[in-house]
C-alpha positions as CSV (number, residue, x, y, z in Angstrom):
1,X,-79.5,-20.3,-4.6
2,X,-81.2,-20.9,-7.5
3,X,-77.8,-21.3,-9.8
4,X,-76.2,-23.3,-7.2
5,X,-79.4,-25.9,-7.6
6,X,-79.2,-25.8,-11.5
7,X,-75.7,-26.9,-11.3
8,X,-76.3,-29.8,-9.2
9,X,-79.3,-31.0,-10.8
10,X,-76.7,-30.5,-14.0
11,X,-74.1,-33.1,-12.5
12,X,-77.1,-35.3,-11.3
13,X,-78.3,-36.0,-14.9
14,X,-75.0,-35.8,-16.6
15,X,-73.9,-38.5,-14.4
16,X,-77.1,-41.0,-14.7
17,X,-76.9,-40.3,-18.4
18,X,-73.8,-43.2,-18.6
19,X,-71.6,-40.5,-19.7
20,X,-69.5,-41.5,-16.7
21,X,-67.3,-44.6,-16.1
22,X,-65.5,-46.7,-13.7
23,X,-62.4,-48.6,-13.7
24,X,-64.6,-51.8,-14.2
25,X,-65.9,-50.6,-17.4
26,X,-63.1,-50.7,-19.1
27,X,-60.6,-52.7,-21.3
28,X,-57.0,-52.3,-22.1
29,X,-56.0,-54.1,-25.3
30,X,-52.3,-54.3,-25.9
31,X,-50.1,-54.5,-29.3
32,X,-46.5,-55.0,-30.2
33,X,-44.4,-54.8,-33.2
34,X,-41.4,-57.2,-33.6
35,X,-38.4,-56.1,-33.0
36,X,-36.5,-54.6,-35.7
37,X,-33.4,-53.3,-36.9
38,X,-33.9,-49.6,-37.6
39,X,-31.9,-47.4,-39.8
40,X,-30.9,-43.8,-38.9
41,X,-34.2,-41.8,-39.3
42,X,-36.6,-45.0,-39.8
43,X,-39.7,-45.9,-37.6
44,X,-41.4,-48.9,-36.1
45,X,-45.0,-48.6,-36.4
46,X,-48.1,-50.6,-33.9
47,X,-51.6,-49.7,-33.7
48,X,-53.9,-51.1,-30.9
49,X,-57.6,-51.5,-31.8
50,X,-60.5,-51.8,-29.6
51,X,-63.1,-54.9,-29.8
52,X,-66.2,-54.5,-31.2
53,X,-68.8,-52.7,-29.7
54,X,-66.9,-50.4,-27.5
55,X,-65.1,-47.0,-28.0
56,X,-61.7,-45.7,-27.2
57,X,-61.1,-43.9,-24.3
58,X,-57.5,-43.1,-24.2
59,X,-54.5,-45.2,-24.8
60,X,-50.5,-44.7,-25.2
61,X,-47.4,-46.5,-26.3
62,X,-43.5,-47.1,-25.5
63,X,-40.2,-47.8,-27.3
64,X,-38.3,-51.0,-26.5
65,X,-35.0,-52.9,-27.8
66,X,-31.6,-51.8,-27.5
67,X,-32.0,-48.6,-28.8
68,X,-34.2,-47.5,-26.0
69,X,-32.0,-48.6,-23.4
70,X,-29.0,-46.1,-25.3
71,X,-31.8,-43.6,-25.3
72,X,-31.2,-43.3,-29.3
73,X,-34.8,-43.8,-30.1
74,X,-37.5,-41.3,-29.8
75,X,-41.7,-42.0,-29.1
76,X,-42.5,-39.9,-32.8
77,X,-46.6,-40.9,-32.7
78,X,-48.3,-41.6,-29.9
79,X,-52.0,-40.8,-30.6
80,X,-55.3,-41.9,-31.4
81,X,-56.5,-42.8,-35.5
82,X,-58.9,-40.5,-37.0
83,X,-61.8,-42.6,-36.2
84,X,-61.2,-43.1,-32.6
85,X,-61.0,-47.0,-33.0
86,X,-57.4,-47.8,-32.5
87,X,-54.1,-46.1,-30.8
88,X,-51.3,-45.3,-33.0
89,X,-47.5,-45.6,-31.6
90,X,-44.5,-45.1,-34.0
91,X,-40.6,-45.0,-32.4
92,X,-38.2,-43.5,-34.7
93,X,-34.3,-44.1,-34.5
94,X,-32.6,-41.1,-34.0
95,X,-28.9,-42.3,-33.2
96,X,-26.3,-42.3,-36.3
97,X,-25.9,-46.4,-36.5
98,X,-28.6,-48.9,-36.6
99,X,-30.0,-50.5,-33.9
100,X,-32.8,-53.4,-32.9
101,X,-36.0,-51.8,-31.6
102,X,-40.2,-52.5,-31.0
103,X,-42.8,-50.2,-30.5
104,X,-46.0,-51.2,-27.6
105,X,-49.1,-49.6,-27.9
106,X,-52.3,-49.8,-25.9
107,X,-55.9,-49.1,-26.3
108,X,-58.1,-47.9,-23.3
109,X,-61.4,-48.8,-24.8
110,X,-65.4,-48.6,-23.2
111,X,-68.0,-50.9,-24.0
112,X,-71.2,-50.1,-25.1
């Protein structure tokens, strides 16, 4: 019984202690490149960052343009920087001719 009350007491603080969140608390910032045409094997790049004074939680990103729609281009990067302050989102062209393409990224961010 004794283990059973350690875990609850456990979740009780961990959730009081603001590690928690709701869907209220947070902010989704968005980013796009322009669209551009892409050589065989070259990349559009977009990072995301969050506002000051809050911290991000998650985020991802998309390929657009006409080479998404052939299904030539390829999400390469889709990850957060090494500071956790921004989401990083990179399509690369992976069909043999060039094409027009943009990359989206979005930041899930927490404030303070």
């Amino acid at each position: 019984m004794l283990t059973k009350f350690s875990l609850l007491l456990f979740l009780i603080v961990l959730l009081s202690s603001g590690l928690s969140y709701g869907k209220d608390d947070l902010i989704t910032v968005t980013q796009e490149s322009e669209q551009l045409p892409l050589a065989t094997g070259k990349s559009v790049f977009v990072k995301s960052t969050c506002p000051e004074k809050s911290v991000l939680v998650s985020g991802g990103g998309e390929c657009l343009g006409f080479l998404n729609t052939e299904n030539r281009i390829v999400l390469t990067t889709s990850a957060p920087d090494s500071i956790n302050a921004s989401w990083n989102v990179k399509c690369t062209n992976m069909n043999r001719e060039a094409g027009e393409a943009q990359a989206r990224a979005w930041a899930v961010c927490k404030e303070h």
